[in-house]
N, C-alpha and C positions, 0 to 999 in steps of 0.2 A: 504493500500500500504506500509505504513512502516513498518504494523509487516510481514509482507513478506520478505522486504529487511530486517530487523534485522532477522528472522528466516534465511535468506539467508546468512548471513554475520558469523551468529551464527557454522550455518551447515561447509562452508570454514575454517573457523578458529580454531574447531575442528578438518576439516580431515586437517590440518597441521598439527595441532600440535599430531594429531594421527600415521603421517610419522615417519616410525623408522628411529632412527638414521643409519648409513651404517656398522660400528660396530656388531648393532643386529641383524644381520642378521646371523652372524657367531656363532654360540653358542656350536661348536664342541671343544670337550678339547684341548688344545693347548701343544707342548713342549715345557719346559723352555726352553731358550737357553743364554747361553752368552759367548759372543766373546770378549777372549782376545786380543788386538792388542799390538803386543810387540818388542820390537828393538831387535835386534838379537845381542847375548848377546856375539857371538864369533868373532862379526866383521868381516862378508865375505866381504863385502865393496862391495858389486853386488846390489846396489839399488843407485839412484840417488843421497841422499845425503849420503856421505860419513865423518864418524867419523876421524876428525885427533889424532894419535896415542896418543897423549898427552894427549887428552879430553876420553879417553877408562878407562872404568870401568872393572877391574876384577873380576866376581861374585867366583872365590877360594878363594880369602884374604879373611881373616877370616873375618874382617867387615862389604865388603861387603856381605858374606855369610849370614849374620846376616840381613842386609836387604832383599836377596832372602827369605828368613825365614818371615819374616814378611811379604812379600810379599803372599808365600804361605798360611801362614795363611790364609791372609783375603781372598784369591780365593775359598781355602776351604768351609769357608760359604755359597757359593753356593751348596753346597753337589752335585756334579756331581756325574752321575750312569754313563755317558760315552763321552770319551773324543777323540777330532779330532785335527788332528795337520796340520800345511803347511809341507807333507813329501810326495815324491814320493813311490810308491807302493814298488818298489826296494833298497830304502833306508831300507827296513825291520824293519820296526817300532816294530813292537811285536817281533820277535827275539833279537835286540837289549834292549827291556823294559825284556824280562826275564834275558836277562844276567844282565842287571842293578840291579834287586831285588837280585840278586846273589851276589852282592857285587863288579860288576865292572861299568866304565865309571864314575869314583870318578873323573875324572878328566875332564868329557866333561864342556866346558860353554855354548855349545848351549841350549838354551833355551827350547829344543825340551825335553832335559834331564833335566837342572833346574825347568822346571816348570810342563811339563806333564807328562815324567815319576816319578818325584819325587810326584805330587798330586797321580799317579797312585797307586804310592807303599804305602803310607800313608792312603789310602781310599780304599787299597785292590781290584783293579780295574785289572782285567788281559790284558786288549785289548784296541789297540789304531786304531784309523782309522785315513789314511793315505789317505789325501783329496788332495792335490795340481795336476793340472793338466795344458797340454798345450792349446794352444789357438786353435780357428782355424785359425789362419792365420799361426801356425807354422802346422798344418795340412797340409795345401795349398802348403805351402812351401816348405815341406819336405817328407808327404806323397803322393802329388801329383806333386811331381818333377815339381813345379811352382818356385824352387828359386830364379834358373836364370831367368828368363822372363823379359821384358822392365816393365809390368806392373806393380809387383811388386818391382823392382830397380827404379821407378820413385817414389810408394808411400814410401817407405821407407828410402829416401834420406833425411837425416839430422833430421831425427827421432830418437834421443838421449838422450833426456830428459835434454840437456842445453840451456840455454834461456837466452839471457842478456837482456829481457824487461824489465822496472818497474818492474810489476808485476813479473815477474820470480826470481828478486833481494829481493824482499818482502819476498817471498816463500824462499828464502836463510837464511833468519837472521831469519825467524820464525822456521825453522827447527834447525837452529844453538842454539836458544833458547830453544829448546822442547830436550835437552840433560843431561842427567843425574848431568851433573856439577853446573846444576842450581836448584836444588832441592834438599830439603832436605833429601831425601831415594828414594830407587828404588818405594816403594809402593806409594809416592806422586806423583812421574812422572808419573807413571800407570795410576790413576786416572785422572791425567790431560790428555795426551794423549788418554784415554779412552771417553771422554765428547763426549757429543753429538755435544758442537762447536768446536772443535777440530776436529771430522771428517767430519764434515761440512766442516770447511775450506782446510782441509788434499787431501777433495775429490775436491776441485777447484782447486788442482793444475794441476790436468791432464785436466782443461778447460780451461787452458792458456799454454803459454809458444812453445811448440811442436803440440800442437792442435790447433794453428793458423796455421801452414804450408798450404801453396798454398788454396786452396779456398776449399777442402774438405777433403786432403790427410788427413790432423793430426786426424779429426773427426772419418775419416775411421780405421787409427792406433789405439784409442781408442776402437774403437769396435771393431774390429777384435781381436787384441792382448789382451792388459788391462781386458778392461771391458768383454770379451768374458771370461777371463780366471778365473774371479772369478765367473761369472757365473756357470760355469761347476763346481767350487769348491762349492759354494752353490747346486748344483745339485748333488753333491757328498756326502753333509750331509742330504740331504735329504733322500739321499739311505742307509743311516744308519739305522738300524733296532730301530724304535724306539717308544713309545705309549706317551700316556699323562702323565703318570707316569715317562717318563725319563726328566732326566736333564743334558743336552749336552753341555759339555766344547767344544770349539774352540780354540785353541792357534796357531797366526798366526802375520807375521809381519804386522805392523799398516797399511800399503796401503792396505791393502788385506780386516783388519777392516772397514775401512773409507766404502767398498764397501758393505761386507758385512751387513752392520748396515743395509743400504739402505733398503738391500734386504728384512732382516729379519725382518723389521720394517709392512714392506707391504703385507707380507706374514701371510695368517690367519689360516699358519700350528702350527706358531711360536708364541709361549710368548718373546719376548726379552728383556733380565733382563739388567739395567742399570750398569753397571760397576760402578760405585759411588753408587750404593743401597744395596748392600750389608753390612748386619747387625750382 
């Protein structure tokens, strides 16, 4: 009877430890991928927290140039074969990246221009794809003439992204600290706002504040708008022409990161290369 149950016990604990992990299951070559998330370097002041002029870096002066440079450098390392930016289709990304190699937009500071047409021109890259896209709830809203409606004017009532909770005042002084005037170069801030806890916490702020509203309204705002919207921007690089052999820059502001990471993390199309691991 016991060598029964030991043969019994032998055979179970085998087929466990015989169970693949969830991982091996995937064994198809993967694209690298890595996502810059990055402050926007011209100051449109259309995102929540807002830069006071005082605290504003100019990437022209000469020194900070020098940082951008060091910056590019180390993105470099990743050797991207092809790079996406947060640009609408209309903003004409490759028309403006040819005139760039031409020798003009010497004086843009969007970052669209310091950081991916400048990698584009140095690494010989002709084409940029232009990922940012609307939500659907601006769908709803606009292509199906729902703007005016009760339904939507009740969920989107005080849906702004200002919060005077604890929590939303926390999310103030952590943003206010995650500003270039607290770091020693633009490439140390990168890497900090690049971390894995940093978009960790970057991405709970859209889980307070405005996402409390009424008993489901804010949750629904989230999905609809936000989180819909970077969905389709990830569905948008997905639509990139691309094998195992490519390695796909992303350059995009940090909320967009925070979501992205998520996506690409879970996703077993993707390699996703750590923004701090680069060598």
């Amino acid at each position: 009877m016991k060598t029964l149950l030991y043969i019994f016990l032998f055979s179970f604990s085998a087929l466990i430890s015989a169970q693949k992990k969830p991982s091996e299951y995937f064994t198809n070559p993967k694209t690298k991928i890595l996502v810059v998330g990055s402050f926007h370097f011209d100051y449109p002041n259309l995102d929540a927290h807002k830069t006071e002029k005082g605290d504003r870096v100019d990437v022209l002066l000469p020194e900070t140039a020098k940082e951008v440079t060091e910056l590019i450098d180390y993105i470099k390392k990743f050797k991207p074969t092809k790079i996406a930016i947060e640009a609408w289709p209309d903003w004409k990304a490759n028309e403006k990246l040819k005139e760039y190699k031409e020798g003009k937009h010497a004086d843009k500071r969007d970052e669209r221009y310091q950081i991916a047409m400048r990698i584009a021109k140095e690494l010989n890259i002709n084409e940029l794809y232009s990922i940012d896209a609307n939500s659907v709830l601006d769908d709803l809203q606009e292509k199906f003439g729902k703007k005016d409606s009760m339904y939507f004017k009740n969920l989107t009532t005080d849906y702004d992204f200002v919060s005077d909770d604890p929590i939303s005042k926390q999310y103030n002084m952590f943003f206010k600290n995650s500003e270039r005037k607290n770091f020693k170069s633009i490439l140390d801030l990168f890497k900090f706002m690049n971390s894995k806890e940093y978009h960790q916490y970057e991405y709970g702020a859209y889980l307070s504040g405005d996402f409390k509203l009424r008993e489901h309204d804010g949750a629904d705002m989230l999905a609809l708008y936000w989180y819909d919207r970077n969905l389709r921007m990830f569905r948008n690089i997905q639509n990139i022409p691309h094998t195992s052999e490519d390695r796909i820059l992303v350059v995009a502001g940090n909320g967009h990161a925070s979501v992205l990471r998520q996506l690409f993390t879970s996703s077993p199309e993707f390699e996703y290369i750590e923004f701090t691991s680069l060598k």
